[in-house]
C-alpha positions in Angstrom: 2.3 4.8 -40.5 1.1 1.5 -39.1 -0.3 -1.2 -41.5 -4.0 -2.0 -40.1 -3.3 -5.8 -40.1 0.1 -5.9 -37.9 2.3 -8.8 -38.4 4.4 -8.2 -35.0 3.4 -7.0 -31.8 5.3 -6.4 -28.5 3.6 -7.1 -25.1 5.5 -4.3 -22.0 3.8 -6.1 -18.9 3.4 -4.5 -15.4 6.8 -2.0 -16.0 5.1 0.4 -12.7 6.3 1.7 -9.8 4.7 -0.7 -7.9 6.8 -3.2 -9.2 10.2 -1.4 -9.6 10.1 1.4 -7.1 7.6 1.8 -4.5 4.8 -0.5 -3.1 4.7 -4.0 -1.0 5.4 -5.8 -4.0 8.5 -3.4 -5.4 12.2 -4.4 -6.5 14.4 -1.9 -7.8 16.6 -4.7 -9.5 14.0 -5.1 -12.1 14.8 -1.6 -13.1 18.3 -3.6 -14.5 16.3 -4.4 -17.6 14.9 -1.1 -18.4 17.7 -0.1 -21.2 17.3 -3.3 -23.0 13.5 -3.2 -22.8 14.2 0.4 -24.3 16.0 -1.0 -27.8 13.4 -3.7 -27.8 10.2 -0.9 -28.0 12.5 1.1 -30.4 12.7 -1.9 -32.6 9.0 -2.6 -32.9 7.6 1.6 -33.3 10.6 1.6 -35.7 8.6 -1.3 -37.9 5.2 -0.2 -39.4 4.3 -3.9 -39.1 4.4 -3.7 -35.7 3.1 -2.2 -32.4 3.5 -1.7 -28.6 0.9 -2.6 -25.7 1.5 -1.8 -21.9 -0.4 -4.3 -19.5 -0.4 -2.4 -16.1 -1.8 -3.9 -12.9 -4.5 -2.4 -11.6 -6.9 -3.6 -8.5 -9.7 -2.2 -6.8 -9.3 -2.4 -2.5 -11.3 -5.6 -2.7 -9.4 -7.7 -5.5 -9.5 -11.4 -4.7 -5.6 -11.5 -5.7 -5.3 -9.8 -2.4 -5.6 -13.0 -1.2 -2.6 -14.6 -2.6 -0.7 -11.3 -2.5 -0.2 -8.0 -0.3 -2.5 -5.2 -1.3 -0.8 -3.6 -4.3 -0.9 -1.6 -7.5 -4.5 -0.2 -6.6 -6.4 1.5 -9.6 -6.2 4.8 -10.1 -2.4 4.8 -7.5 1.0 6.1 -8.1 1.9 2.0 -7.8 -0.5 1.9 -11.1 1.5 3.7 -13.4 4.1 3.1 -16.1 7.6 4.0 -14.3 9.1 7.5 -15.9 12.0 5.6 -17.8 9.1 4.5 -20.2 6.4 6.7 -20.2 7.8 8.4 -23.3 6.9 5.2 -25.3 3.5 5.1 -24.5 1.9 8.4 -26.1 -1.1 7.1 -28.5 -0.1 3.4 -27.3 -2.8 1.3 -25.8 -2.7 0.4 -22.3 -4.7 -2.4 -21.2 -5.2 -2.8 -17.2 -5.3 -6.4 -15.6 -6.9 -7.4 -12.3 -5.2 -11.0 -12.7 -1.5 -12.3 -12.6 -2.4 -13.0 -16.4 -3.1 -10.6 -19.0 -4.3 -13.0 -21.3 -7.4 -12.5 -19.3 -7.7 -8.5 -19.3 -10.5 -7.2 -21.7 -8.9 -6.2 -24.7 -5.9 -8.1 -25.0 -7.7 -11.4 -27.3 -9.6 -8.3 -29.3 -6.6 -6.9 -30.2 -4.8 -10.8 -30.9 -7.7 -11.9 -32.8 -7.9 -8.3 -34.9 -4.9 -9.0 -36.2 -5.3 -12.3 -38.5 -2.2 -12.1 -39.9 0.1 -11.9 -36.7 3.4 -14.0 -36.8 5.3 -12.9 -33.9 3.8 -11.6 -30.3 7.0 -10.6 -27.9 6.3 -10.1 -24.3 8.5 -8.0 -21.6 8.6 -6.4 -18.7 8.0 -8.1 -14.8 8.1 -10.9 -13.3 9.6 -13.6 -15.1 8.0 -16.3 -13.0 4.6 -15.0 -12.3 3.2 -12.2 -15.1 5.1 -13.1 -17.7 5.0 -16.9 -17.1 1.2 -16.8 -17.3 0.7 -14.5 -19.9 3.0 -16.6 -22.2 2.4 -20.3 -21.6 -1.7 -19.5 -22.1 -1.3 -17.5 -24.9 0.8 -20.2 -26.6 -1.7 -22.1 -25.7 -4.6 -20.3 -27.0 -2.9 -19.7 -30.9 -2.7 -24.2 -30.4 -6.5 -24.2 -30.0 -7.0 -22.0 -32.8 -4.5 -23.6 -35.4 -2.5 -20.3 -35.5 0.9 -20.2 -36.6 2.0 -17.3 -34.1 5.7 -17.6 -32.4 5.6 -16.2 -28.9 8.5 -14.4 -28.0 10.0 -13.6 -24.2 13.7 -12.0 -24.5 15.4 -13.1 -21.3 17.3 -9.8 -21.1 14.5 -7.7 -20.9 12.6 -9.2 -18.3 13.4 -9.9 -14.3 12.0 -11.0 -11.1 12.0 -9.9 -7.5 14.7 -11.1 -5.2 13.4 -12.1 -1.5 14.4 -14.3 1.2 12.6 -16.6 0.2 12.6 -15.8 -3.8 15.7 -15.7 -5.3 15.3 -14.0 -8.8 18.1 -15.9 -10.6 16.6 -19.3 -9.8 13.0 -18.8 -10.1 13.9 -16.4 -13.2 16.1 -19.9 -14.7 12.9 -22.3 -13.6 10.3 -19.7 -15.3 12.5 -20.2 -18.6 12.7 -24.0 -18.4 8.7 -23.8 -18.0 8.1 -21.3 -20.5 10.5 -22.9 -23.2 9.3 -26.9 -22.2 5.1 -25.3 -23.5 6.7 -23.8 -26.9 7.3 -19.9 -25.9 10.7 -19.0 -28.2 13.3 -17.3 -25.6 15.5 -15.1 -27.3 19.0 -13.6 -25.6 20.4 -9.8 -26.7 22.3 -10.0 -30.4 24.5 -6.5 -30.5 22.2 -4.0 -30.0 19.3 -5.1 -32.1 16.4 -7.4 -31.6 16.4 -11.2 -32.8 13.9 -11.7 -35.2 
């Protein structure tokens, strides 16, 4: 049983098919990380001080991200949903939907941060490196700052990726996405045996 007041949660951002497997916007190669992102959620529903959140893009046909971005990951779309490899872990799991590159701004995800008063360590994982996760974790790092919180954010550089295009190669802007992330205070963490670093 889950303590009310968690200590440790773990953020599995945009880990759909219309990242990894069909859509405009899809790379299989992110599909690399899947097993590691697999011990990672193991580790935190095996700790009663912790929990899981999926963050899943979802846009309606006249998002203004359209802009920026081909049409993708439309609400209610097979591109939507969690890819099959982790749908197990999501049963009775909260899954927040984001109309944004950053879920900091989705309804629900602050609730949940500022619920939980006693929060030492907030992990995020999933896709991609340079944009979702980027902004998710520099603004939340950010936001504890502001509120004199003493709340390590996490990003394990094996269980995230990026897409690979001609002009995006994943290893660099995956390397310049760490630089950034690690230069505003987000903790990166590398794969230790087959456990998580804590």
């Amino acid at each position: 049983m889950k303590k009310e007041q968690l200590e440790n949660l773990l953020f599995v951002v945009d880990m759909i098919n219309g990242f990894c497997k069909n859509g405009a916007l899809a790379d299989r190669r992110i599909l690399e990380v899947v097993e590691r992102q697999k011990e990672v959620i193991e580790a935190y529903l095996r700790d009663r001080n912790s929990d899981v959140i999926f963050i899943v893009d979802s846009h309606d046909k006249n998002a203004s991200e359209f802009d920026s971005f081909p049409i993708h990951c439309l609400r209610g779309s097979i591109e939507s949903e969690i890819i099959d490899e982790l749908k197990p872990f999501t049963n009775g799991k909260l899954i927040i939907k984001k109309n944004s590159t950053s879920a900091i701004f989705a309804p629900g995800v602050l609730e949940v941060i500022n619920k939980n008063r006693s929060l030492k360590r907030v992990e995020i994982i999933g896709c991609c490196t340079d944009i979702c996760i980027s902004n998710f974790a520099i603004p939340l790092v950010s936001y504890f700052n502001q509120n004199n919180r003493k709340v390590d954010v996490v990003v394990d550089r094996d269980a995230v990726s990026t897409y690979d295009s001609p002009n995006h190669n994943s290893e660099q802007y995956s390397e310049m996405a760490f630089k950034l992330m690690q230069q505003s205070g987000v903790v990166l963490v590398k794969k230790l045996g087959n456990g998580v670093n804590k």
